[in-house]
N, CA, C and O atoms as a GROMACS GRO file, in nm:
protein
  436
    1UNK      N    1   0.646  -0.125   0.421
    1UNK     CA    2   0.651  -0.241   0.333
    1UNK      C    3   0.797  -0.280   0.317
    1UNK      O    4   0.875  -0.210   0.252
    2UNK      N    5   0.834  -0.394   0.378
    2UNK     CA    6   1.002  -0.408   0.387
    2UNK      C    7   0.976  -0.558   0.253
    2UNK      O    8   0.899  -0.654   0.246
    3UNK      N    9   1.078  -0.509   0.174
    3UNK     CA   10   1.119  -0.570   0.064
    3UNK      C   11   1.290  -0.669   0.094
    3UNK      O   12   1.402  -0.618   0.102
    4UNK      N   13   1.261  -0.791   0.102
    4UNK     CA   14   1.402  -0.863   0.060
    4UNK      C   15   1.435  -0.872   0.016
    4UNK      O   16   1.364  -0.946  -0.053
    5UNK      N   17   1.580  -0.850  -0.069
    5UNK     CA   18   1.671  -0.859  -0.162
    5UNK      C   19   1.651  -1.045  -0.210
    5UNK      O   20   1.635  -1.081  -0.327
    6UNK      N   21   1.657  -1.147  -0.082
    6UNK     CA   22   1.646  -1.263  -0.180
    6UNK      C   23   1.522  -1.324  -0.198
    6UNK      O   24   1.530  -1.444  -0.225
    7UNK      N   25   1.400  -1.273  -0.191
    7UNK     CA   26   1.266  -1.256  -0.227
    7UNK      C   27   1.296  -1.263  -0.382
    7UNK      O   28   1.365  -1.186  -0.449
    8UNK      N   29   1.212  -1.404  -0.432
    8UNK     CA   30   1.186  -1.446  -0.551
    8UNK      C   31   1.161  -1.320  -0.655
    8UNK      O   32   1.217  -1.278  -0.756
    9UNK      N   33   1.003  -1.267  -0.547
    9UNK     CA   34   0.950  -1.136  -0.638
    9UNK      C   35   1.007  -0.991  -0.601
    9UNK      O   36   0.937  -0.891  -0.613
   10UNK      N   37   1.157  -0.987  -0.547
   10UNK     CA   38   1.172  -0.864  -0.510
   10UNK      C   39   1.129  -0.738  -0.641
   10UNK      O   40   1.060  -0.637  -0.625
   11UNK      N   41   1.195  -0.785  -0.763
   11UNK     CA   42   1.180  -0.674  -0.853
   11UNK      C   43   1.031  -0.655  -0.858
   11UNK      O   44   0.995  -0.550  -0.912
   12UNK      N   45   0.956  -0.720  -0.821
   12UNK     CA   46   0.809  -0.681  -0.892
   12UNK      C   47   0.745  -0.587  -0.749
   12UNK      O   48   0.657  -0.502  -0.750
   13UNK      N   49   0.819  -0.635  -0.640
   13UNK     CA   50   0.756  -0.587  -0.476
   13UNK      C   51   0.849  -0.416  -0.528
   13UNK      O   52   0.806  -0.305  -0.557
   14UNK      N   53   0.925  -0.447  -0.524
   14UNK     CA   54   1.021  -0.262  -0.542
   14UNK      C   55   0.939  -0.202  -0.653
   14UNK      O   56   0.902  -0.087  -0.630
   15UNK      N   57   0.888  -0.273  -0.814
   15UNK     CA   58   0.831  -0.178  -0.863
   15UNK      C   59   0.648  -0.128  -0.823
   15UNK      O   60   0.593  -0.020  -0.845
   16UNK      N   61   0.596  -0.248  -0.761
   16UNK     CA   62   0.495  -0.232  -0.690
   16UNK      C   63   0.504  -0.111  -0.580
   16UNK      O   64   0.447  -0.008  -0.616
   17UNK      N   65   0.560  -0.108  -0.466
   17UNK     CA   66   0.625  -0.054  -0.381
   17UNK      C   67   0.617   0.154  -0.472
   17UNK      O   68   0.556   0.260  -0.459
   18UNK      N   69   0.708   0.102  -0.539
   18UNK     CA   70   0.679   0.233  -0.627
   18UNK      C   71   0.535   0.318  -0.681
   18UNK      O   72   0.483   0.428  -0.664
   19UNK      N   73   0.510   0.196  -0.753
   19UNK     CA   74   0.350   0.216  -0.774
   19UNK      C   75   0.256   0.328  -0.671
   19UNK      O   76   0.199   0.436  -0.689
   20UNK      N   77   0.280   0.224  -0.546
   20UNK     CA   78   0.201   0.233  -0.402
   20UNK      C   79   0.201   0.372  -0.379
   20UNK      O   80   0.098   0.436  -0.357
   21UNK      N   81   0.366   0.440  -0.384
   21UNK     CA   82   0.417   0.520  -0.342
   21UNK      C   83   0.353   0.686  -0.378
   21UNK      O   84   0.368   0.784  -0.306
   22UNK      N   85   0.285   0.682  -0.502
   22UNK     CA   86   0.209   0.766  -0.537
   22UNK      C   87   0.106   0.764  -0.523
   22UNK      O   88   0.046   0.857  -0.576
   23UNK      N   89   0.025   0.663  -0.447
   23UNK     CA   90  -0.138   0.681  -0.402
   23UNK      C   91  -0.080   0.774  -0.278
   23UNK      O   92   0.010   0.741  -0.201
   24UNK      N   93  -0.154   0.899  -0.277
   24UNK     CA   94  -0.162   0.971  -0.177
   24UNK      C   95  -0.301   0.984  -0.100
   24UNK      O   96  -0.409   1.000  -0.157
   25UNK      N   97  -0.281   0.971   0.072
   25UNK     CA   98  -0.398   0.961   0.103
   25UNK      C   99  -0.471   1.150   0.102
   25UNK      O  100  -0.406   1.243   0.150
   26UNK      N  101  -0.580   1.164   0.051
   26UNK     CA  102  -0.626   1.251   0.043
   26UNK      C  103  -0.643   1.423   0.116
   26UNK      O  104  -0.660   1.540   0.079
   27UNK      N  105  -0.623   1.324   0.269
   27UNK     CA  106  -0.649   1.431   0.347
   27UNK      C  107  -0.478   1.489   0.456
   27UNK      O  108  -0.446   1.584   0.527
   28UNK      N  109  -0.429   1.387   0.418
   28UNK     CA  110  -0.301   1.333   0.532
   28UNK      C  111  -0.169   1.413   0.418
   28UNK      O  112  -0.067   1.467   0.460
   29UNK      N  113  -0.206   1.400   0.275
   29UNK     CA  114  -0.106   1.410   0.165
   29UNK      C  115   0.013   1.332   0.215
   29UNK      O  116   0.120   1.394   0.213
   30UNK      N  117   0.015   1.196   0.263
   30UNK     CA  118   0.109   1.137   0.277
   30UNK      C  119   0.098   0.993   0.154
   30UNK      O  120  -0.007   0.971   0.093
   31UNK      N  121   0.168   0.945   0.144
   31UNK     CA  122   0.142   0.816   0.072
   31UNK      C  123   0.094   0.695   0.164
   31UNK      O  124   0.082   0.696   0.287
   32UNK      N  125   0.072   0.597   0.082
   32UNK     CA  126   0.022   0.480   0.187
   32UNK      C  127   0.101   0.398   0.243
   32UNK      O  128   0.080   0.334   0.346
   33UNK      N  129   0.227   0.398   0.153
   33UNK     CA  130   0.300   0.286   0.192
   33UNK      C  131   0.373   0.381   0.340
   33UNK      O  132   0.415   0.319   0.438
   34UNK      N  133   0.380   0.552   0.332
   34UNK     CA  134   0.457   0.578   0.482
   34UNK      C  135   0.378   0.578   0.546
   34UNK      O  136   0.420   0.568   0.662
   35UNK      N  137   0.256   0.586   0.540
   35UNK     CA  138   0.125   0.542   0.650
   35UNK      C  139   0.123   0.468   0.685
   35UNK      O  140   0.088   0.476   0.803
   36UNK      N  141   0.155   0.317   0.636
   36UNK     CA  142   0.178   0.206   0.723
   36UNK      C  143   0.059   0.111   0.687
   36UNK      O  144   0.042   0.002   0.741
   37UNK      N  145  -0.026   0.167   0.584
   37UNK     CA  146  -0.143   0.099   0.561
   37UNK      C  147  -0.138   0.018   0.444
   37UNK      O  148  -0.243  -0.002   0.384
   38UNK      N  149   0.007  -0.050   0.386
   38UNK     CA  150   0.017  -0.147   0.279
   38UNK      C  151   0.090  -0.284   0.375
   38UNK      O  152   0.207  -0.297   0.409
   39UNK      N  153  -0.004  -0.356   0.395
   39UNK     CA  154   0.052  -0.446   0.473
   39UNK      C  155   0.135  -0.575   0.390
   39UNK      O  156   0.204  -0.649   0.461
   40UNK      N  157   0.130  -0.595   0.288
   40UNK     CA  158   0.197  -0.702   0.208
   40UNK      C  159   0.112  -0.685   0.025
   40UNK      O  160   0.008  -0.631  -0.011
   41UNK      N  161   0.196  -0.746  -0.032
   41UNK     CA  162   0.172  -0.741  -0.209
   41UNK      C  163   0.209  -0.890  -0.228
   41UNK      O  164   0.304  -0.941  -0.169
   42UNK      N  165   0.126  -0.960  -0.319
   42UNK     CA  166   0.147  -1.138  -0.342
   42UNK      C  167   0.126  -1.155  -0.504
   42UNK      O  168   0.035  -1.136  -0.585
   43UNK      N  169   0.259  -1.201  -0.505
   43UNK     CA  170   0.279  -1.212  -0.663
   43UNK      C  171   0.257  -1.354  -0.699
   43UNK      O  172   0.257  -1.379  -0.819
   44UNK      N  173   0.237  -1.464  -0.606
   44UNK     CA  174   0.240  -1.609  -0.622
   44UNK      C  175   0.198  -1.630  -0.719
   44UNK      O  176   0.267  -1.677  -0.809
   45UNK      N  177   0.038  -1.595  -0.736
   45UNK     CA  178  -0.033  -1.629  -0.860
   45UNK      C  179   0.019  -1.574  -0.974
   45UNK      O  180   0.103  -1.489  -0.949
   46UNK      N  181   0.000  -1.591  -1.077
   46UNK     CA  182   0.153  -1.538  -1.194
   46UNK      C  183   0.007  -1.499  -1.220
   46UNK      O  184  -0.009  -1.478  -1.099
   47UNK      N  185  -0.099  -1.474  -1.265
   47UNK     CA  186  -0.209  -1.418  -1.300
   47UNK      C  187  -0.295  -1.274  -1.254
   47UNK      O  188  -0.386  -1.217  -1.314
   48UNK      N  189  -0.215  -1.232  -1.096
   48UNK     CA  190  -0.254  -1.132  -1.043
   48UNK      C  191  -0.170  -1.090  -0.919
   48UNK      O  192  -0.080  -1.155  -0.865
   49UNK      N  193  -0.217  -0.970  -0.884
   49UNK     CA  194  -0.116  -0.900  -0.794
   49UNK      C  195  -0.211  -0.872  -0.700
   49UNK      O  196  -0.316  -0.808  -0.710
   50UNK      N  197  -0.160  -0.929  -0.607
   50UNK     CA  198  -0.263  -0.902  -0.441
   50UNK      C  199  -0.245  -0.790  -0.354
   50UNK      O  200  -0.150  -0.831  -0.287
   51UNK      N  201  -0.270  -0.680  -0.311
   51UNK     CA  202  -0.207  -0.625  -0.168
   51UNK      C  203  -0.336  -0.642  -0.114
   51UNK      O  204  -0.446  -0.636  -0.167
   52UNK      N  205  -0.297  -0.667   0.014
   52UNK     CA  206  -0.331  -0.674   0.140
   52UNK      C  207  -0.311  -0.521   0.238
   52UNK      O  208  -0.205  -0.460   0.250
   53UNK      N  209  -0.442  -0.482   0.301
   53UNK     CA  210  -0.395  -0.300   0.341
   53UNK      C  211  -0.500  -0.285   0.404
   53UNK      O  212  -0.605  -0.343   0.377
   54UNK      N  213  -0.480  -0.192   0.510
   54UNK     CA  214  -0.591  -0.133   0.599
   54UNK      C  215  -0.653  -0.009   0.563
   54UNK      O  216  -0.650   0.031   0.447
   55UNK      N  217  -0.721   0.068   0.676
   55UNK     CA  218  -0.736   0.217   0.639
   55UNK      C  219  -0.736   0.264   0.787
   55UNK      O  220  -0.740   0.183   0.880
   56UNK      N  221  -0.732   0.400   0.804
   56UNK     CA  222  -0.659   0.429   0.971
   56UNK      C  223  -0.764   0.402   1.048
   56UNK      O  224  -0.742   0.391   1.169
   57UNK      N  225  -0.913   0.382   0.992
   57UNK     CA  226  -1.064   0.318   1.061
   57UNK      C  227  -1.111   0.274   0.931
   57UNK      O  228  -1.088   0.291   0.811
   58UNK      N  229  -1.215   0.187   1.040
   58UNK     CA  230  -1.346   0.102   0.945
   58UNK      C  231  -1.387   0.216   0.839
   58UNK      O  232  -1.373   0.198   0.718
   59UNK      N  233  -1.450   0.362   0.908
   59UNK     CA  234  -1.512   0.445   0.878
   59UNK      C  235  -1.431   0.540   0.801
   59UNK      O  236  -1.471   0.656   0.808
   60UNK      N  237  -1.358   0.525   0.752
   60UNK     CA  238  -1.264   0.607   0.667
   60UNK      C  239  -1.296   0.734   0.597
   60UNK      O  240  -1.225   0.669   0.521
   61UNK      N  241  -1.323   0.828   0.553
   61UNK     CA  242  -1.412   0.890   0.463
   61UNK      C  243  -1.384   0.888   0.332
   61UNK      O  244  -1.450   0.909   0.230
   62UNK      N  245  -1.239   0.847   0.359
   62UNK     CA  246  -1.170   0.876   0.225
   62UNK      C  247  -1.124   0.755   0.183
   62UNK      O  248  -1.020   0.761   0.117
   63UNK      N  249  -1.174   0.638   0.201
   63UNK     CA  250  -1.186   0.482   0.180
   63UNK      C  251  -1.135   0.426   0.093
   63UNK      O  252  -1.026   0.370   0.094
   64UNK      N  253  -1.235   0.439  -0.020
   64UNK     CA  254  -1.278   0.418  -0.134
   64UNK      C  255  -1.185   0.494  -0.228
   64UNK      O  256  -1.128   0.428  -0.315
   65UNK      N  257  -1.161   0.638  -0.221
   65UNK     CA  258  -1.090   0.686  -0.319
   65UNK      C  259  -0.943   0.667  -0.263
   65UNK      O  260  -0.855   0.690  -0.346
   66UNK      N  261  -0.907   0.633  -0.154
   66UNK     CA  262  -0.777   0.507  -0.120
   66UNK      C  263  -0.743   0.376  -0.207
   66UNK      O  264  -0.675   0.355  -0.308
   67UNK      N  265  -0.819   0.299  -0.125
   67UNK     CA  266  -0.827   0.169  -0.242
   67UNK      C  267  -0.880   0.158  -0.365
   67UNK      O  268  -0.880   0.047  -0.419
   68UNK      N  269  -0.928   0.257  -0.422
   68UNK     CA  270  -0.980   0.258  -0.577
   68UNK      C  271  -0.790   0.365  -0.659
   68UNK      O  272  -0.762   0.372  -0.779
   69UNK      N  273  -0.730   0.410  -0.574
   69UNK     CA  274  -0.605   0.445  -0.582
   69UNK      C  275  -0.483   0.345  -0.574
   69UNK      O  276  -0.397   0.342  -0.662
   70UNK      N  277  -0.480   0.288  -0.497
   70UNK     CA  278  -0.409   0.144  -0.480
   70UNK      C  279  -0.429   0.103  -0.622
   70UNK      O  280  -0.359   0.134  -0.718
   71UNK      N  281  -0.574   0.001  -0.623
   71UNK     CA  282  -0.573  -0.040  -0.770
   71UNK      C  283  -0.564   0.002  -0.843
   71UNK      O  284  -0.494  -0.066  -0.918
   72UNK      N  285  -0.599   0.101  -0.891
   72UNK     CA  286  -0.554   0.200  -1.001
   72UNK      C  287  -0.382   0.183  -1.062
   72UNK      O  288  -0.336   0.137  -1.167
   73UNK      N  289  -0.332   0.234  -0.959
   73UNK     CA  290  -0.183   0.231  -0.962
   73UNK      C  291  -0.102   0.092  -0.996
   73UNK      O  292  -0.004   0.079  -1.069
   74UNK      N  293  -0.192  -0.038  -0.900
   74UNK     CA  294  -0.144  -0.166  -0.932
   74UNK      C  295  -0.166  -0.169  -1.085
   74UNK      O  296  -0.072  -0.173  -1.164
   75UNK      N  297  -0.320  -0.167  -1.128
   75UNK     CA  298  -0.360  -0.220  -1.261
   75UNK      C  299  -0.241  -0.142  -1.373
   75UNK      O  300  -0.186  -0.212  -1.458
   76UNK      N  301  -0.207   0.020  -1.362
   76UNK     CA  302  -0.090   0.034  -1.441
   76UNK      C  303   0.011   0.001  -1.447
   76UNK      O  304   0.057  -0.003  -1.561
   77UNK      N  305   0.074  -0.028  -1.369
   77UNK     CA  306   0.191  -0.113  -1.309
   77UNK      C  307   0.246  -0.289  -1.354
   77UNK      O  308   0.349  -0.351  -1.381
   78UNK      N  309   0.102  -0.310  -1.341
   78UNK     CA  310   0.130  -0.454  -1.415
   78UNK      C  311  -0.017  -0.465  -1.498
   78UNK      O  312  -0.130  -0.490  -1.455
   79UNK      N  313   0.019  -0.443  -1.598
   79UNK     CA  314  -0.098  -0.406  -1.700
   79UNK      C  315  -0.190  -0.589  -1.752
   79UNK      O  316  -0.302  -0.611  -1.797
   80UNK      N  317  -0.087  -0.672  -1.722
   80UNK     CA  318  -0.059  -0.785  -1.770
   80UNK      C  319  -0.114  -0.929  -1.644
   80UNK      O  320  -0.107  -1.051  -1.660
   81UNK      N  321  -0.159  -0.859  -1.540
   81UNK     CA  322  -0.225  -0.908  -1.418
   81UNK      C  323  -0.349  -0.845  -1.383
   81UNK      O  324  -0.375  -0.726  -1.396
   82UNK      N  325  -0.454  -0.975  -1.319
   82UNK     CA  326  -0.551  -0.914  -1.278
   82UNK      C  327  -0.530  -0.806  -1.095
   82UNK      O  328  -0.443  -0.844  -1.016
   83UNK      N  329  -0.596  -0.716  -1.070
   83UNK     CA  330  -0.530  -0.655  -0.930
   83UNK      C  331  -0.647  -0.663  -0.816
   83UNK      O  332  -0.754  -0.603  -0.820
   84UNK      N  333  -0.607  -0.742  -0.722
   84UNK     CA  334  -0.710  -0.724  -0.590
   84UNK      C  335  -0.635  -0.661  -0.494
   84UNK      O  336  -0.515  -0.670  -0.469
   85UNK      N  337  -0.760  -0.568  -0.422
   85UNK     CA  338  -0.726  -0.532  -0.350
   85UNK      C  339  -0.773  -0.586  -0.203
   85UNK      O  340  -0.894  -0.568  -0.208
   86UNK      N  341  -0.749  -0.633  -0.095
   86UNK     CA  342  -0.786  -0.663  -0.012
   86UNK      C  343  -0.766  -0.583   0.131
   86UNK      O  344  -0.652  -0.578   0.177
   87UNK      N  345  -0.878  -0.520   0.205
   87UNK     CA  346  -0.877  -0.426   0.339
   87UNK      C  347  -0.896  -0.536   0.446
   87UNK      O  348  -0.984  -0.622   0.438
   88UNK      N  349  -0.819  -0.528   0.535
   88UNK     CA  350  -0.835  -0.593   0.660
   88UNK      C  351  -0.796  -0.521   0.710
   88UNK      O  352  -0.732  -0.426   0.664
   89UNK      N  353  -0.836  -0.553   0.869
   89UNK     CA  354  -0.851  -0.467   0.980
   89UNK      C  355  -0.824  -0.512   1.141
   89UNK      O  356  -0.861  -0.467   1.249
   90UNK      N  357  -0.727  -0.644   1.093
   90UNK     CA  358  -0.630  -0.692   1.208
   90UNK      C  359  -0.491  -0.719   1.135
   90UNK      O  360  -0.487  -0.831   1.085
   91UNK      N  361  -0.383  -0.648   1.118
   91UNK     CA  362  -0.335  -0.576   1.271
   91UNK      C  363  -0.379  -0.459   1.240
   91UNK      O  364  -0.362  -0.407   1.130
   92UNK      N  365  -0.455  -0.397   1.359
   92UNK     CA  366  -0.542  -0.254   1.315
   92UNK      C  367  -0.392  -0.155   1.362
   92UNK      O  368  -0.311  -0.150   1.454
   93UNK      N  369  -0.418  -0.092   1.242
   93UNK     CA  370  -0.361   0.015   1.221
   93UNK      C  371  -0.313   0.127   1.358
   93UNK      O  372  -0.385   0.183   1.441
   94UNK      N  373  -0.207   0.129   1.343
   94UNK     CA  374  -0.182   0.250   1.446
   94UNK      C  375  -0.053   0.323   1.370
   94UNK      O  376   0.016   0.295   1.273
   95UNK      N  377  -0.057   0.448   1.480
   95UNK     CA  378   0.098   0.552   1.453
   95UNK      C  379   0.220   0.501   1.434
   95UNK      O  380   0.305   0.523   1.348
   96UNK      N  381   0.214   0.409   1.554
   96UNK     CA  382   0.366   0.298   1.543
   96UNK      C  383   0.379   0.257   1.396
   96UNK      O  384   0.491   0.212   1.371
   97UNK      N  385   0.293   0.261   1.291
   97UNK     CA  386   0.314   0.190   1.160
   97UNK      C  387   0.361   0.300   1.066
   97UNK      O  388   0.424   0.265   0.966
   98UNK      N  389   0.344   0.391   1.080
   98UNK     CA  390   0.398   0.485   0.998
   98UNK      C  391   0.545   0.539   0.983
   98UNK      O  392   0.596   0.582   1.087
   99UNK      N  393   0.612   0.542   0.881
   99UNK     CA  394   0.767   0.499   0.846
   99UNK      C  395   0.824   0.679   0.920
   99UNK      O  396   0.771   0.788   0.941
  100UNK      N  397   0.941   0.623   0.934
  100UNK     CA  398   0.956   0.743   0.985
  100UNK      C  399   0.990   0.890   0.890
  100UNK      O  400   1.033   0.993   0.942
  101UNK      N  401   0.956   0.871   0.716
  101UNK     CA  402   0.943   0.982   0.634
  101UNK      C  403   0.802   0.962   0.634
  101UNK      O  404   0.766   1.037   0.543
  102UNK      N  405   0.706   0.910   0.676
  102UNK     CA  406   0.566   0.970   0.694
  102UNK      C  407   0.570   1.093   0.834
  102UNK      O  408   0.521   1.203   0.862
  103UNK      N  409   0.658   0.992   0.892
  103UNK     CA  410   0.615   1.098   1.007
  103UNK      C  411   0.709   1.242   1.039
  103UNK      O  412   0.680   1.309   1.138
  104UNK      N  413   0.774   1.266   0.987
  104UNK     CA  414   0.840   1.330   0.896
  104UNK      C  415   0.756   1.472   0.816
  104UNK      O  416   0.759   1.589   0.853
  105UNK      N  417   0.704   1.428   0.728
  105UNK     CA  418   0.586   1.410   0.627
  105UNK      C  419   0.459   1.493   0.700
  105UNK      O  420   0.380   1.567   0.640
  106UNK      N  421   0.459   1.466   0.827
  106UNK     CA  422   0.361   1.463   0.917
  106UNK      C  423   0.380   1.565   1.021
  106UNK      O  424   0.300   1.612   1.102
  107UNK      N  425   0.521   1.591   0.997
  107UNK     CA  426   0.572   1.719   1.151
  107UNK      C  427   0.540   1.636   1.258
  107UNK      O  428   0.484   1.690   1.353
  108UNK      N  429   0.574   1.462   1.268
  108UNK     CA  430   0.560   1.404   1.406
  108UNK      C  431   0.706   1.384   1.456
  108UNK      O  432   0.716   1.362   1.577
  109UNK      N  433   0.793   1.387   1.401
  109UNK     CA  434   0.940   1.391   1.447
  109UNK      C  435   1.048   1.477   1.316
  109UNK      O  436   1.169   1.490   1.334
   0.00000   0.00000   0.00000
């Protein structure tokens, strides 16, 4: 999740970002955002906080207690916004997406 300094909503993407940073995926004990599976956060609507995010398959097992983690974390975070979460599944997920302290994280380098 790359954050711009002259991004309107940077402060809210860095404390989001943070947020993110403690959903751990269950089985991987990595977070999501070094997994590579937080694809963008949309603050446009001043009423709610969007991310946009995959899962490493359709079939995930651990899905649900992913994205019910995401929101979770959003809804504390900005107590004061409604939080969607949205899963898509183009650009499908691969290794290449994972930061290099996931992989790290991971004993892949």
């Amino acid at each position: 999740m790359e954050i711009k300094l002259n991004d309107p909503f940077a402060a809210e993407l860095v404390k989001a970002q943070t947020a993110l940073m403690q959903v751990i995926d269950p089985e991987l004990y990595v977070n999501v955002v070094d997994l590579g599976l937080v694809y963008g956060v949309d603050f446009t609507d001043a009423t709610k906080v969007k991310v946009t995010m995959t899962l490493s398959t359709p079939g995930c097992p651990m899905g649900e207690a992913i994205t019910g983690g995401v929101k979770n974390a959003l809804t504390a975070a900005f107590s004061d916004r409604e939080t969607e979460v949205e899963v898509v599944w183009e650009p499908r997920w691969n290794y290449h997406m994972i930061t290099d302290e996931g992989k790290a994280q991971l004993g892949l380098e």
